[in-house]
Backbone bond lengths (Angstrom), bond angles and torsions (degrees), N, CA, C in turn:
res aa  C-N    CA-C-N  psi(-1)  N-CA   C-N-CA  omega(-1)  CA-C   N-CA-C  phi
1 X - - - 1.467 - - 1.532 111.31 -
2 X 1.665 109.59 -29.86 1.358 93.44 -169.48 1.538 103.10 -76.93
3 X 1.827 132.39 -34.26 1.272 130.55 157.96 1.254 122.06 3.37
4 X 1.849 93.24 -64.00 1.676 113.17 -166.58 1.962 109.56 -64.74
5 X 1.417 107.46 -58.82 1.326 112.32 175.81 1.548 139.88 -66.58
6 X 1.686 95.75 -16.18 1.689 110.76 159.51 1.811 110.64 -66.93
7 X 1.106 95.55 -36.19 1.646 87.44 166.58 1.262 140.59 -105.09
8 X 1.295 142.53 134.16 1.479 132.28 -157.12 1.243 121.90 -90.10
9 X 1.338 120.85 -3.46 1.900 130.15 172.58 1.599 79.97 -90.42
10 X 1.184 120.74 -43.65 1.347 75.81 -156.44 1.591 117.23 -91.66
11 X 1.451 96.42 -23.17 1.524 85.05 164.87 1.465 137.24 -58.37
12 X 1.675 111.43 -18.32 0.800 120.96 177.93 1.966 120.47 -72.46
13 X 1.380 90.53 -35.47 1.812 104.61 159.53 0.956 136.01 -57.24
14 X 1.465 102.80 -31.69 1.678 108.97 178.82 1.776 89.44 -68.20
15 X 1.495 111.81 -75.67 1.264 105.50 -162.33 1.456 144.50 -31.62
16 X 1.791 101.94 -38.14 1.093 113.61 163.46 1.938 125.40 -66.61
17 X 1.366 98.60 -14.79 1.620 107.08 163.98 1.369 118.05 -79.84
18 X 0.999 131.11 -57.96 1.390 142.93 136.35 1.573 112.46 -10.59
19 X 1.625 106.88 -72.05 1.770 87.22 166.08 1.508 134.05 -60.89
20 X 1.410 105.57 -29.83 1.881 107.83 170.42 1.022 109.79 -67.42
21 X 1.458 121.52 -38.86 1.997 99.77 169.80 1.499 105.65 -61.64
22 X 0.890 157.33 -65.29 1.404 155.14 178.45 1.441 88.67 -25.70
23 X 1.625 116.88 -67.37 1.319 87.44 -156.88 1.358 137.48 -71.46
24 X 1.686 102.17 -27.53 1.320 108.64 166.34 1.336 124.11 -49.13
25 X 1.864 121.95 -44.29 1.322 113.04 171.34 1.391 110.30 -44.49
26 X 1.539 109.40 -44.05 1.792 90.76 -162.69 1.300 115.18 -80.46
27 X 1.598 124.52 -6.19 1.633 135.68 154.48 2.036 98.07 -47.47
28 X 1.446 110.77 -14.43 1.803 75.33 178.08 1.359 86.54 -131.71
29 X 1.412 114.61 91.35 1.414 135.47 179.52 1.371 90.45 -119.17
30 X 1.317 103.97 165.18 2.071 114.07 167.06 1.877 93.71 -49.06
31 X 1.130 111.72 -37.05 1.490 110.53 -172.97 1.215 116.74 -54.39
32 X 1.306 121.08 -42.06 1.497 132.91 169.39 1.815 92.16 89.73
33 X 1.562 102.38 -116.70 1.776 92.32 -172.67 1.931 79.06 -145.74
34 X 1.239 131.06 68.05 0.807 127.39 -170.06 1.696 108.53 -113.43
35 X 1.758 127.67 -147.98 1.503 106.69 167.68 1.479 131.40 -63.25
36 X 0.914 89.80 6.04 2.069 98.33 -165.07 1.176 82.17 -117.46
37 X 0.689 150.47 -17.41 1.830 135.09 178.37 1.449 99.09 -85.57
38 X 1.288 111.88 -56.27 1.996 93.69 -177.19 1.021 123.10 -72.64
39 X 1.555 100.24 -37.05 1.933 102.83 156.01 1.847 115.67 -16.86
40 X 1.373 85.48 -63.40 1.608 87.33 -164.61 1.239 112.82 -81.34
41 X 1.442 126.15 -21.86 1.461 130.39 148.64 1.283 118.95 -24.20
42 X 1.974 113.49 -65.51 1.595 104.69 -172.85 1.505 106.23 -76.01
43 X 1.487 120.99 -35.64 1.523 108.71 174.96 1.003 116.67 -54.32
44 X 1.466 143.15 -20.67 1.462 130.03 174.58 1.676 100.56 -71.52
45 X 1.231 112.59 -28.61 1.681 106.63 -167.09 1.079 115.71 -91.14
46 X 1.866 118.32 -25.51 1.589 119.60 166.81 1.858 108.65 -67.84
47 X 1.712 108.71 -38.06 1.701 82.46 151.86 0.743 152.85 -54.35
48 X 1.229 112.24 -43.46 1.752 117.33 -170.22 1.983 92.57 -82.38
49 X 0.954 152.44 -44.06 1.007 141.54 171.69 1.846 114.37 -48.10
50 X 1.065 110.22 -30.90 1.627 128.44 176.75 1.843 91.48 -74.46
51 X 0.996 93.92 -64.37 1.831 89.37 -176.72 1.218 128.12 -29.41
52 X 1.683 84.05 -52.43 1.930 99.55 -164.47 1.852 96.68 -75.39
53 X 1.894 118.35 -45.84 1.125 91.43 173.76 0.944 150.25 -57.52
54 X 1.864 120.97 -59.38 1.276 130.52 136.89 1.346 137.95 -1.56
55 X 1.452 97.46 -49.01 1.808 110.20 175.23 1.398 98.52 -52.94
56 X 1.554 111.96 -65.73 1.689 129.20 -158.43 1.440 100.50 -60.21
57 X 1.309 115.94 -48.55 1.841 122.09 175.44 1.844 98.78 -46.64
58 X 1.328 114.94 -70.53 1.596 113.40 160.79 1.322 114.73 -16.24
59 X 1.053 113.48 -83.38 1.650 127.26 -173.84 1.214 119.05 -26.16
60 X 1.339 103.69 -50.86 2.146 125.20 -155.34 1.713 71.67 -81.27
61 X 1.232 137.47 -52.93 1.699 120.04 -129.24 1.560 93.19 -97.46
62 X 1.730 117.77 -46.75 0.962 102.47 174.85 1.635 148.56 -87.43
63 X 0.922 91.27 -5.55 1.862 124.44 174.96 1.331 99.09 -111.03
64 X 1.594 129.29 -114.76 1.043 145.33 -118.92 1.957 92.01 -68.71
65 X 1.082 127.36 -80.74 1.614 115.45 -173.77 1.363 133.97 -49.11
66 X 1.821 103.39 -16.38 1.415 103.84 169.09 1.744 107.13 -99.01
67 X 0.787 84.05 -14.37 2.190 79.34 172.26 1.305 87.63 -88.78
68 X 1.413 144.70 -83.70 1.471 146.03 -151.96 1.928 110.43 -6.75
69 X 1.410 109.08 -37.09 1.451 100.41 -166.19 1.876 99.07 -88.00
70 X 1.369 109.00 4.45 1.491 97.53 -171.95 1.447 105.32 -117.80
71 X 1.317 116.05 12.92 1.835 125.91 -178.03 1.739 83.25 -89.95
72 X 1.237 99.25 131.63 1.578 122.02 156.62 1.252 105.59 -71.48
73 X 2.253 100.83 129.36 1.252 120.99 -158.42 1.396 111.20 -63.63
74 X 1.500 123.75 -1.30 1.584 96.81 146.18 1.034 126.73 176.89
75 X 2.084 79.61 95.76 1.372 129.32 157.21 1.612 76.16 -105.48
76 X 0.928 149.79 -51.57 1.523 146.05 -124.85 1.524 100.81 -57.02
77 X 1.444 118.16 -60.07 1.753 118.97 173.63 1.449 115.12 -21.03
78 X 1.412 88.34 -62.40 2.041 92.71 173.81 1.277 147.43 -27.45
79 X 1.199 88.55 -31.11 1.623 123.13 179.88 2.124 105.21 -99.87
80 X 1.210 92.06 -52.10 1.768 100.39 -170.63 1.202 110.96 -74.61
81 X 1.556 128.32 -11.70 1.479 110.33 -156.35 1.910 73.04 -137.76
82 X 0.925 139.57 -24.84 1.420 137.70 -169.42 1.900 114.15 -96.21
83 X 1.439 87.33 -89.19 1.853 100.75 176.02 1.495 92.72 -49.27
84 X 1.131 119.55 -98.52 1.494 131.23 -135.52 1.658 110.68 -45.30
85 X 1.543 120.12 -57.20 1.471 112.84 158.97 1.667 121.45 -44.19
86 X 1.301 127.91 -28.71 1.096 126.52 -177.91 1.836 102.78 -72.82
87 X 1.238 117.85 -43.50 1.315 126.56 -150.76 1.835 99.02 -104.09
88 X 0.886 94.36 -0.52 1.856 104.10 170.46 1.077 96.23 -111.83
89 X 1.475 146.97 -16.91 1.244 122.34 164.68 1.774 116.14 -86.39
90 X 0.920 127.61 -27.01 1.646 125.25 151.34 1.513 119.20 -55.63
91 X 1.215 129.29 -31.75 1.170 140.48 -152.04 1.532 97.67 -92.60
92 X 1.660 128.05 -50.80 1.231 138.93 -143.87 2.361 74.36 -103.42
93 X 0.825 135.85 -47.76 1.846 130.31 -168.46 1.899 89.29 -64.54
94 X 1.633 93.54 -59.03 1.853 82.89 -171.27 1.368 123.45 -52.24
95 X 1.340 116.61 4.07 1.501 124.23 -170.36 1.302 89.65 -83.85
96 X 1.626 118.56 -55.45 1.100 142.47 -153.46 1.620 100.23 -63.63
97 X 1.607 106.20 -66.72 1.280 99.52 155.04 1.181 134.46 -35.08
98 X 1.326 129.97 -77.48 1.934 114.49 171.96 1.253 112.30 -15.37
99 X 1.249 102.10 -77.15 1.310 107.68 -159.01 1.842 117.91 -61.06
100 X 0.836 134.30 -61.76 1.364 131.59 143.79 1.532 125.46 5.43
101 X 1.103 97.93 -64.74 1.744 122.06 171.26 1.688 124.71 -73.71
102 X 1.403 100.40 -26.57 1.419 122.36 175.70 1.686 89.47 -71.09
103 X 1.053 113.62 -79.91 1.350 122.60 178.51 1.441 124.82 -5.87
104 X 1.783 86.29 -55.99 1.583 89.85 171.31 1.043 150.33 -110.82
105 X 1.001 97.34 26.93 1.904 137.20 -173.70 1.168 96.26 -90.87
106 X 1.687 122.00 -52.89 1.523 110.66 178.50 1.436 115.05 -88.34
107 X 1.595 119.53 -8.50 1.695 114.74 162.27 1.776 103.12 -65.60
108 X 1.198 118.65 -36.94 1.644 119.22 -177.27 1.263 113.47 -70.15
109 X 1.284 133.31 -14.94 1.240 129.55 177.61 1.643 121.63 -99.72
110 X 1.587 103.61 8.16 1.799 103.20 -177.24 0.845 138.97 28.92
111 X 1.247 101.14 -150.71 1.967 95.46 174.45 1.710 114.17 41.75
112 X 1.299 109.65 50.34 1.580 121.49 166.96 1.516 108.59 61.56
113 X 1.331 114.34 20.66 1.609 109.48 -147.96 1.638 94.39 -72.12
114 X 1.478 108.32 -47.84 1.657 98.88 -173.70 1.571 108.41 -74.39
115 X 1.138 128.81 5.00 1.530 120.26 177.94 1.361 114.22 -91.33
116 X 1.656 108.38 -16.12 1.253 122.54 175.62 1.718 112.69 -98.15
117 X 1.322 112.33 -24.37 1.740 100.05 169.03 1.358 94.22 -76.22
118 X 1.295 121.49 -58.18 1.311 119.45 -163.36 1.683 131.70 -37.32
119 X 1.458 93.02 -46.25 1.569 93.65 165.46 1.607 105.35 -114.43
120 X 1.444 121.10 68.37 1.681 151.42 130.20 1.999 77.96 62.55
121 X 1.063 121.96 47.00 1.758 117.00 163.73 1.519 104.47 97.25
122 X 1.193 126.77 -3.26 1.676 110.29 -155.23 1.509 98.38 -121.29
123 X 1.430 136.54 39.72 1.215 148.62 179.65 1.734 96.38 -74.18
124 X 1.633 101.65 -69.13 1.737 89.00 -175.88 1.863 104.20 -121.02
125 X 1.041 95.60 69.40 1.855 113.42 178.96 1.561 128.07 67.85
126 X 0.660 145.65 106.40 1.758 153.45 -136.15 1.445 104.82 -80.10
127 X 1.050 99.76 142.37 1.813 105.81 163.74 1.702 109.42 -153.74
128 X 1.161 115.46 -161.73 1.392 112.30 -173.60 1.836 110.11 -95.70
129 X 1.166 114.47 9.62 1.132 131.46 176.57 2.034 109.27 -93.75
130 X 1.115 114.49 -20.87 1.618 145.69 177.30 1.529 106.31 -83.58
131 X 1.053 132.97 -8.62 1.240 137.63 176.50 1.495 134.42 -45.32
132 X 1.592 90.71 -62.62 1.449 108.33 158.79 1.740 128.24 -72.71
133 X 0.974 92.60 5.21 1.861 101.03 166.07 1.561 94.96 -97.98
134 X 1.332 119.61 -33.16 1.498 96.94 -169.93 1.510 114.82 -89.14
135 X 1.525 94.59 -14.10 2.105 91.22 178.00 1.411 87.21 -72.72
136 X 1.258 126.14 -64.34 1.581 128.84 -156.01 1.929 95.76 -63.25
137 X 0.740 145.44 1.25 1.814 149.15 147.46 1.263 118.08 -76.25
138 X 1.832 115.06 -42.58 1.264 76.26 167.93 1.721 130.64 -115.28
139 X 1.546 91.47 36.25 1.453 100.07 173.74 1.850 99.24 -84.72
140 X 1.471 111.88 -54.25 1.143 101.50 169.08 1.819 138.83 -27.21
141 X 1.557 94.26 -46.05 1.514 94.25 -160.28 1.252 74.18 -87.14
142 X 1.761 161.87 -37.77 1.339 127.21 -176.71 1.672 111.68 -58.54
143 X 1.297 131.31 -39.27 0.661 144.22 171.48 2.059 112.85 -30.31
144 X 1.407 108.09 -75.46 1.701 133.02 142.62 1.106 102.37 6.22
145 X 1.784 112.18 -87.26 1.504 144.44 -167.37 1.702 97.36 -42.81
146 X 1.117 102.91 -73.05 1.763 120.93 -173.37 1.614 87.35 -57.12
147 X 0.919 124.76 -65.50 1.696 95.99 -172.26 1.394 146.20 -47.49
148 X 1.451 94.54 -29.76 1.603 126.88 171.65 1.566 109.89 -89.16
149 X 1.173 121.95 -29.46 1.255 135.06 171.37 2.056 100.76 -54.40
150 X 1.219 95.91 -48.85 2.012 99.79 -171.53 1.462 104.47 -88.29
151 X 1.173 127.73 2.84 1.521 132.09 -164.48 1.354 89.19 -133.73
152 X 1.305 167.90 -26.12 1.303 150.84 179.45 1.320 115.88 -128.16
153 X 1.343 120.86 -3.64 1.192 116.43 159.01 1.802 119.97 -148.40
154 X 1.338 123.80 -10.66 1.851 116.27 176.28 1.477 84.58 -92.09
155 X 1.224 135.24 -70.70 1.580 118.81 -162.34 1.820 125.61 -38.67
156 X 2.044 105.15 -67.45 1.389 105.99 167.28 1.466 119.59 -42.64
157 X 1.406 132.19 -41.86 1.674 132.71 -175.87 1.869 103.53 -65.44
158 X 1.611 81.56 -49.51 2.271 79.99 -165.79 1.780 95.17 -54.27
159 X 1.534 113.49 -28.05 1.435 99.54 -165.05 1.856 99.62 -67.40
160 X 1.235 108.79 -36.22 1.564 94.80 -170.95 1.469 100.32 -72.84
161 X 1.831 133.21 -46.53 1.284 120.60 178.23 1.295 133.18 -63.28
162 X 1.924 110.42 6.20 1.443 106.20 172.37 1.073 101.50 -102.76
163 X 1.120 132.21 -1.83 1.691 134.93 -162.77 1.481 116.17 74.22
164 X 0.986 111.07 43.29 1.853 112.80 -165.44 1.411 79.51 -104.49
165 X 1.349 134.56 -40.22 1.716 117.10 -179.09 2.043 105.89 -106.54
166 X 1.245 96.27 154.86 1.533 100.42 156.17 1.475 121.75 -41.44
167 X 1.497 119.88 115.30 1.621 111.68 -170.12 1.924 74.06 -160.70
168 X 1.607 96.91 157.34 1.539 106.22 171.08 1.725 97.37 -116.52
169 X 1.378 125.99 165.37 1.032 113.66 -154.44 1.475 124.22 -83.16
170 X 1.387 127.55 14.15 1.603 135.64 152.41 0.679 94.23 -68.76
171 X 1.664 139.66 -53.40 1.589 134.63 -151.89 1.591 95.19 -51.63
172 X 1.753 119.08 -66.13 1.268 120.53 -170.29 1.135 117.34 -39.31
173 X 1.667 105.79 -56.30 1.272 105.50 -160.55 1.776 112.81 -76.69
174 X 1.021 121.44 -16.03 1.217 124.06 143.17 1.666 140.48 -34.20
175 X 1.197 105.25 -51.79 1.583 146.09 -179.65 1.223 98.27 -80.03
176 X 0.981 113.67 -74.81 1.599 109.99 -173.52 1.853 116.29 -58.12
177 X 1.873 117.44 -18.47 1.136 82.78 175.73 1.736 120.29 -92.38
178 X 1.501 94.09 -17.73 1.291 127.38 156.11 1.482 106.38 9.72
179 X 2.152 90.53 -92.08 1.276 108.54 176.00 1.563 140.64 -62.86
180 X 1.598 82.28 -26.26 2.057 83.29 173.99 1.438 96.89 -74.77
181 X 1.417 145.06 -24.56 1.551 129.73 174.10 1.752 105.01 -61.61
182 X 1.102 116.18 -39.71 1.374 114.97 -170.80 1.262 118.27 -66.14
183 X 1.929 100.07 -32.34 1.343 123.86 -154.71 1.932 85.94 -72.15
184 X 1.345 110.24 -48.36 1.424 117.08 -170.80 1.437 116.46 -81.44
185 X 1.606 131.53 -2.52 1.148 128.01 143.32 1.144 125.98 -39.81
186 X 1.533 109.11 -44.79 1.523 137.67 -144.17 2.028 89.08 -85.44
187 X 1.550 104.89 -39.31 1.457 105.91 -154.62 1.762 85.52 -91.47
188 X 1.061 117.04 -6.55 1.513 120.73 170.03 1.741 117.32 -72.41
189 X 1.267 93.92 -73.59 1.682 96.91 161.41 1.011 129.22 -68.19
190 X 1.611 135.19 -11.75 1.652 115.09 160.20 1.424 131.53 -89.76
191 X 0.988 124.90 32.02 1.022 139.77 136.54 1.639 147.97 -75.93
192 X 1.560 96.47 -35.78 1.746 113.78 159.88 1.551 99.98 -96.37
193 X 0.888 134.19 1.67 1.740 143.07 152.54 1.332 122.09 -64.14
194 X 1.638 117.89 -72.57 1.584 121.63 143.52 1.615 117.53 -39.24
195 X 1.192 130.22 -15.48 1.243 120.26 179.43 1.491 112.57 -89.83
196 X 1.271 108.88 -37.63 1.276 99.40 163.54 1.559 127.40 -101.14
197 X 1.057 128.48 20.34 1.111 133.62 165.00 1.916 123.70 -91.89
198 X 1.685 83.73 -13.69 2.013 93.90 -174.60 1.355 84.77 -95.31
199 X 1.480 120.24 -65.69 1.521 126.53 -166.78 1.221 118.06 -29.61
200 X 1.691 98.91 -69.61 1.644 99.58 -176.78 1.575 127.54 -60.66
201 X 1.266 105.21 -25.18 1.486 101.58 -175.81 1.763 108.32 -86.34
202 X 1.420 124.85 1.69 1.032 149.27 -179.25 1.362 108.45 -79.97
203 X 1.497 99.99 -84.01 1.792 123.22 172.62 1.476 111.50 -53.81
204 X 1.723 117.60 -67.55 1.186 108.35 -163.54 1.881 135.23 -103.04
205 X 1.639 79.63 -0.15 1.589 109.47 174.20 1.176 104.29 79.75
């Protein structure tokens, strides 16, 4: 066992075997493998894709940018040319992931469901019964924001502030603060993001 956990593919293999038995058991539910079964298929995967991003959004805001100014100038590489490209590339796919999976969590649930988060309850005329389309809308569109937020502007900047592109050193330091503002937009809105993403599926199903 320890074989397995000294290495990270493979630990990571086991787990995902480990989760298909789970899932298969729950393929012989009264549900059988029907809409509620894949339903819950992509929601397990828009979590764990939420995890891994979120986590990494965690990481950068609460560790890595507020320690960064207290690493001796050089340990600092260690972090800039090693961790941080490594951990922006999980960080910037799991986005990809969420969202992807989000997507189809509300294609799996029919019944107009994403036409009604999407436009925040007012698809076929609002009432107080429409409510929960509009919390769960606007967790989504923060959700949106933060995605486009790591794809059009924290990824292109970190690339010039890690030195992964040609930049002279204003450019970086430019770039780099760039993205930690964006980076902390991001750690701004996920939090009323998670709020409506636990709530509603809590409260309004």
């Amino acid at each position: 066992m320890a074989g397995i956990l000294a290495n990270f593919r493979n630990t990571v293999i086991l787990s995902v075997i480990l989760a298909l038995v789970m899932i298969i058991a729950y393929s012989q539910s009264p549900h059988g493998m029907d809409a509620a079964f894949w339903q819950a298929v992509a929601r397990w995967l828009h979590v764990f894709f939420g995890i891994l991003w979120i986590g990494l959004l965690y990481y950068f805001n609460f560790v890595q940018i507020r320690k960064m100014p207290d690493v001796p100038a050089e340990l600092k590489p260690g972090v800039t040319k090693y961790i941080a490209p490594e951990a922006l590339f999980w960080f910037r796919w799991g986005a990809v992931g969420t969202l992807v999976m989000g997507i189809v969590v509300m294609a799996t649930r029919g019944g107009g469901y994403g036409k009604e988060v999407m436009t925040l309850g007012l698809a076929d005329g609002y009432s107080a019964a429409d409510k929960g389309y509009t919390l769960m809308g606007v967790g989504a569109y923060l959700a949106i924001i933060m995605f486009l937020n790591v794809w059009v502007i924290i990824w292109p900047n970190q690339k010039i502030a890690l030195g992964l592109v040609e930049a002279d050193a204003d450019a970086k330091a430019k770039a780099g603060r760039i993205a930690m503002l964006a980076s902390r937009t991001n750690m701004l809105l996920s939090i009323p993001m998670l709020t409506s993403m636990t709530m509603t599926q809590t409260l309004f199903g």
